[in-house]
N, C-alpha and C positions, 0 to 999 in steps of 0.2 A: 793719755799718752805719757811713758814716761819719760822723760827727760836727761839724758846724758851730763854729768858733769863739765864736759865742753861746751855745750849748748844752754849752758844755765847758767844766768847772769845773777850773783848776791845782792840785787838793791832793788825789790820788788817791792819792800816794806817802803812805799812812798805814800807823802800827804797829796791827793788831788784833790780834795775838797776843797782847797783856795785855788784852785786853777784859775787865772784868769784868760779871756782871750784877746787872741793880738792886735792890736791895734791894723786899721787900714794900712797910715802912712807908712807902716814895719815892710811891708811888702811891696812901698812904694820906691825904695831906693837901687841904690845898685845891687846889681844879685849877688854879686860877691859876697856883699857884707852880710843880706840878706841869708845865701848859704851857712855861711859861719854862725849867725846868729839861733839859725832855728837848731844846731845842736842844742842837744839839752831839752829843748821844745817836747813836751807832750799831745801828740797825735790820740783824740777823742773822738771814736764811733762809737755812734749808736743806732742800735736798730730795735726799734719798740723799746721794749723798756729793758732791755739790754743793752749796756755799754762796757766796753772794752777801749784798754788808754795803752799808749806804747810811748816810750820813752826814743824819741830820733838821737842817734848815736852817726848818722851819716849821711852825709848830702852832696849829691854832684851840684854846679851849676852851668847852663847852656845860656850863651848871652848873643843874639841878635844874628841876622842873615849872615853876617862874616865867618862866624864858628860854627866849621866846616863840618862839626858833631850835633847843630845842632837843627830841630826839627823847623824851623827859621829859613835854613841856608836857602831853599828853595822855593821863596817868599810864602804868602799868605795862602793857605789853605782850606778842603772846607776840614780837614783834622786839626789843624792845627791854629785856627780861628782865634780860640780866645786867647792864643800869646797874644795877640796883639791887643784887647784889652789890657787896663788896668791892674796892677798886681793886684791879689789876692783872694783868685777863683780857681778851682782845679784845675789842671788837666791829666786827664786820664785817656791811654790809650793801650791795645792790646799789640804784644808782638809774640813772633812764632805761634800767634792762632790759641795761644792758651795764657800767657804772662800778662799780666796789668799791671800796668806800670802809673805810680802816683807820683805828678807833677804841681809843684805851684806857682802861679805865673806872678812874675816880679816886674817892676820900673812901672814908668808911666805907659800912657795909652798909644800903640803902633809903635813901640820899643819892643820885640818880641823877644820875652826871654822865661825862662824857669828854672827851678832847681828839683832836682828830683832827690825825692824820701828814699834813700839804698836800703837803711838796717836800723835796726830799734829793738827795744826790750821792752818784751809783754809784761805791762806791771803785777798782771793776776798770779803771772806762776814765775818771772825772773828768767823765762825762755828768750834767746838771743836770735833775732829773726834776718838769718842772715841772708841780705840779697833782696832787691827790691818784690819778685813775685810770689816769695812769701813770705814777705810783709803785709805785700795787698791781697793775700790768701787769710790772714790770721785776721785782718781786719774785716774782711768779706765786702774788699772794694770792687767797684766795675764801673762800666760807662755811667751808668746814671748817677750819678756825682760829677759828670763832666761837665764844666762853670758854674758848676755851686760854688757860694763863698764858703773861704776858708778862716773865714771869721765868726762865721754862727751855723747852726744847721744841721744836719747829720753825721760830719766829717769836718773836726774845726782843729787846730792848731790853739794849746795854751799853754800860756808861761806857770811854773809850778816856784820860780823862784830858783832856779837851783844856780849854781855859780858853775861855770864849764873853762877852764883855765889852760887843760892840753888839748891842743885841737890840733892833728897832725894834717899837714898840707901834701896834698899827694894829686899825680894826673888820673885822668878819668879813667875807667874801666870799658874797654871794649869797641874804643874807638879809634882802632888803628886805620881807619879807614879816611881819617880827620887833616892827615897832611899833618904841617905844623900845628895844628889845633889838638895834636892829641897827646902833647908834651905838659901843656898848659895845667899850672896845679889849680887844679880849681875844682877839685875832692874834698872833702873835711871831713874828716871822720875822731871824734873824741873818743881818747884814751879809755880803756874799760877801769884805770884803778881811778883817775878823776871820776868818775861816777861812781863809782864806788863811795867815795869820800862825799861827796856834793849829796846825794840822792837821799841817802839812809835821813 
């Protein structure tokens, strides 16, 4: 496919051979910090013996039954189950019947919260995947990744090292529906010329 200068991001020429992956307690903290930190973060699938890596350039975070955006509000479910484990196992769910949307759940255990993966940069061709359903299209995510950890496995989250310094603070996407919950900056999304700089 070919690729539009819009839609192409210059910092595709990255080292992932020293990727490491993230620690448990990374995903044990508050989501906030948690959100902000996985900018930068390299999202690692693999399938057989293909693998494809995307660089996260953007992350919502939903934190606990009070935020009125988030899949919490309306306590424990059987969809929405493994919030309430321990950070750092997926959750994945479909909406409008076709979108897969990739979650990772944060804080400790019966704290239910997560930050969802929006937009990333495919490192194979520098393609800019905007919008979380395809994301989890370019990765060929789906339910069956749903509490897997996000620390080993098919689908892991690793640090490549990279230093992320502009991270603009913005409210959520799509959540007008949230009352005062949908003011709340709790978006992150990093700069494209900081990665630029960082990545290369």
């Amino acid at each position: 496919m070919k690729i539009s200068p819009q839609n192409r991001f210059d910092a595709c020429a990255i080292e992932l051979s020293s990727g490491k992956p993230l620690r448990q307690s990374l995903f044990e903290r508050p989501t906030l910090h948690v959100a902000r930190d996985l900018i930068g973060k390299v999202l690692v699938r693999k399938i057989g013996k293909e693998k494809s890596s995307v660089i996260i350039t953007e992350t919502e975070a939903y934190i606990g039954e009070d935020d009125l955006a988030c899949h919490a509000r309306f306590g424990r479910t059987k969809r929405n189950a493994v919030m309430y484990e321990k950070g750092g196992a997926w959750y994945v769910y479909l909406i409008y019947g076709m979108y897969w949307m990739l979650n990772v759940v944060t804080e400790k255990e019966n704290e239910p919260a997560a930050v969802l993966i929006r937009s990333g940069v495919l490192t194979s061709t520098g393609e800019v995947l905007r919008g979380p359903g395809i994301l989890t299209k370019a990765l060929k995510i789906d339910a069956s990744l749903y509490g897997q950890s996000a620390i080993s496995g098919a689908l892991q989250i690793q640090d490549i090292g990279t230093q992320t310094r502009r991270i603009v603070k913005t409210a959520r996407i799509g959540i007008d529906y949230a009352g005062e919950y949908k003011d709340k900056k709790w978006r992150f999304v990093l700069r494209r010329d900081d990665l630029a700089r960082t990545a290369l």
